[in-house]
N, C-alpha and C positions, 0 to 999 in steps of 0.2 A: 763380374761386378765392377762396375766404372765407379769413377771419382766423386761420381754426383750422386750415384749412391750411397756410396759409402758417408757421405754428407747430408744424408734426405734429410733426418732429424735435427741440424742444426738450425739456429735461425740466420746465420750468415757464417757458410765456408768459407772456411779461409780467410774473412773479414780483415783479418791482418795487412790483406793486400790490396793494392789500388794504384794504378784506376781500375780498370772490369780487363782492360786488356791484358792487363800484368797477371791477375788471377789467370783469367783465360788460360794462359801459355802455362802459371804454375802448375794447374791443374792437369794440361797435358802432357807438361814433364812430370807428372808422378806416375800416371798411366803409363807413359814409355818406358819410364826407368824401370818401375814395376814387374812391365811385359818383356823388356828385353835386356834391361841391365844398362848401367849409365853408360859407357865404352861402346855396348854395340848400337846407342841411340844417338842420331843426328840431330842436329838446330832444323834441320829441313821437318825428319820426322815431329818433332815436335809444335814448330809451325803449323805443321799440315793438320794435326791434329784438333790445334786450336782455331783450323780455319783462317788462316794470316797468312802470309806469304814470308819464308825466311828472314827478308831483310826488317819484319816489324817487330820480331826478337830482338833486336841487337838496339832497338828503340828503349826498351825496356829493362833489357837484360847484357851486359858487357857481353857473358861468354859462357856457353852454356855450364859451366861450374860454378858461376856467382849463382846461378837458377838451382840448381842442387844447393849450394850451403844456404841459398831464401828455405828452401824446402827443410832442411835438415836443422836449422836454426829454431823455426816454427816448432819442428814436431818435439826437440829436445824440451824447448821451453815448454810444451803442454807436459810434457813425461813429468820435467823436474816441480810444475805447480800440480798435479795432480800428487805426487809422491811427499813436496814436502806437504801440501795439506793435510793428508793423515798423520804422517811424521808431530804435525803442528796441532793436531786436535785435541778433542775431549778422548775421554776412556785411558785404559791398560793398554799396556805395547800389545796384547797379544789380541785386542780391539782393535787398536792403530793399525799394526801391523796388517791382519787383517783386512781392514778397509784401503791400506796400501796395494793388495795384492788387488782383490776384486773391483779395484778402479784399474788400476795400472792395466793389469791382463782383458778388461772389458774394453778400455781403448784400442790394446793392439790389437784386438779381434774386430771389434769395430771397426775400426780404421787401418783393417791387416794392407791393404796395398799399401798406402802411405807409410807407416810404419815398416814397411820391407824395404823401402826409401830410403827414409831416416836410421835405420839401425845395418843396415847391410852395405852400404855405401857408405863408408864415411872413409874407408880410402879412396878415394875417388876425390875425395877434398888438398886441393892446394894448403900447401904448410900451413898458413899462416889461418887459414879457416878450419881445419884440422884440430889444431891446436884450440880453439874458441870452443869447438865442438865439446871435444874432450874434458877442457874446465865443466862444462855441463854437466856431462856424464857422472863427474867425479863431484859432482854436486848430489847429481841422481844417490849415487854409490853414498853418500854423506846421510842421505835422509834416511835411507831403508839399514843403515847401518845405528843408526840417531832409535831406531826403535829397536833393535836387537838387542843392543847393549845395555837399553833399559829395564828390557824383561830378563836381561841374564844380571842385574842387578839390583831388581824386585825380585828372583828367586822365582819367577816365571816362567824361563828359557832354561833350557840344559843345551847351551854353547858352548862346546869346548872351543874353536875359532869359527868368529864373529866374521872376521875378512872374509873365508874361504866360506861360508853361509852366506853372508851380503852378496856376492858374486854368483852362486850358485841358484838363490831367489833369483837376481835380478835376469837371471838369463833364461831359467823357467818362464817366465813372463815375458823374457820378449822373443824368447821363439815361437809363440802363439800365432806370432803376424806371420810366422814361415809359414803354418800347416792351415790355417782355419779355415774355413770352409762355410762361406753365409748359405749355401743351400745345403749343410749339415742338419742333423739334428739337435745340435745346442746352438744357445743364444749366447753372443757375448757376454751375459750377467752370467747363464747358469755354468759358463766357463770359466768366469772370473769367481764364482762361487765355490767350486770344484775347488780351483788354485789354490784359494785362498785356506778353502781344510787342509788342501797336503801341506802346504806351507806352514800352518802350525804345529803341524805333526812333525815335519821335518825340526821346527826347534825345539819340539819335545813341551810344546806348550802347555803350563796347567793353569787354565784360565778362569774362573768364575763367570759363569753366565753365556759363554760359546763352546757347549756341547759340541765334538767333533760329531761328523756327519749331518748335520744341518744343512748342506749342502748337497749336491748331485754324487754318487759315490764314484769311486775312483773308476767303475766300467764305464762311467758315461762320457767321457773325453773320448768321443766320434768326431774323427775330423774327415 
């Protein structure tokens, strides 16, 4: 599964980028990185991919690591507006929460190449973009921590540590993009559906109106 599928349902991939040559190339450094890892991928591979000739990278793009943090920049910043929107909504944390997981983990299923990108690379980033990265992350780590604390202070959560749960969610959910599998037998929702019951379970959730098991039971995570 290429880039462009992984994209068929949007109405502009990547739209963040321009002109079409600049997508072009981001698109086929995610496939490269993807397939062989950023270190053992060339500016050449990457060109060849996108059908350009090496030297039309370098038009575009300094050095192929400014082209990883375009990539890793994008993905964080969808991570962090999909997680604080829930964080930010209507409903109970163990609602919110909820709908944090089963967007969050339907993205990285959906978009598991690119997301193997954005979360598995990020040493791969020079200091100073490394660092950009990580305020993100710790932005991400802010919002899914923003709903914990409030079901463990509506008496909704049985959290004894909040930190070491926030981290342990958050990483539930983005190993998704490691294993998924688009010609598995689940869909990114009915996996981010799945998530989303253990992960209540996991906070010992007593929720009103989100019956555990409403979702796929825990045998159906086939990847």
């Amino acid at each position: 599964m290429g880039t462009a599928q992984e994209t068929a349902g949007e109405e502009q991939p990547w739209g963040e980028v321009s002109p079409d040559a600049a997508r072009r190339l981001l698109v086929a450094a995610v496939e490269a990185f993807a397939e062989r890892g950023y270190h053992a991928t060339t500016t050449r591979d990457i060109a060849g991919r996108a059908g350009m000739s090496p030297a039309a990278l370098y038009i575009h793009y300094k050095t192929k690591e400014e082209l990883l943090h375009r990539i890793s920049r994008i993905g964080h910043d969808k991570a962090l507006a999909i997680l604080r929107t829930a964080a930010d909504g209507a409903g109970g944390p163990a609602e919110r929460l909820a709908a944090a997981v089963r967007s969050f983990v339907g993205w990285h299923a959906a978009h598991h190449m690119t997301a193997r990108v954005v979360q598995y690379e990020l040493d791969a980033l020079g200091d100073e973009h490394r660092t950009e990265i990580v305020a993100l992350r710790r932005r991400s780590d802010d919002a899914v921590r923003d709903i914990i604390n409030d079901g463990v202070r509506a008496g909704e959560f049985d959290v004894p540590d909040v930190p070491g749960t926030t981290l342990a969610v958050l990483s539930l959910c983005i190993d998704v993009a490691r294993w998924f599998n688009a010609d598995g037998r689940r869909t990114p929702d009915e996996v981010g559906a799945l998530y989303a019951d253990l992960v209540l379970r996991m906070v010992g959730a007593r929720s009103q109106g989100l019956p555990f098991g409403s979702g796929p039971g825990p045998g159906a995570a086939q990847k």
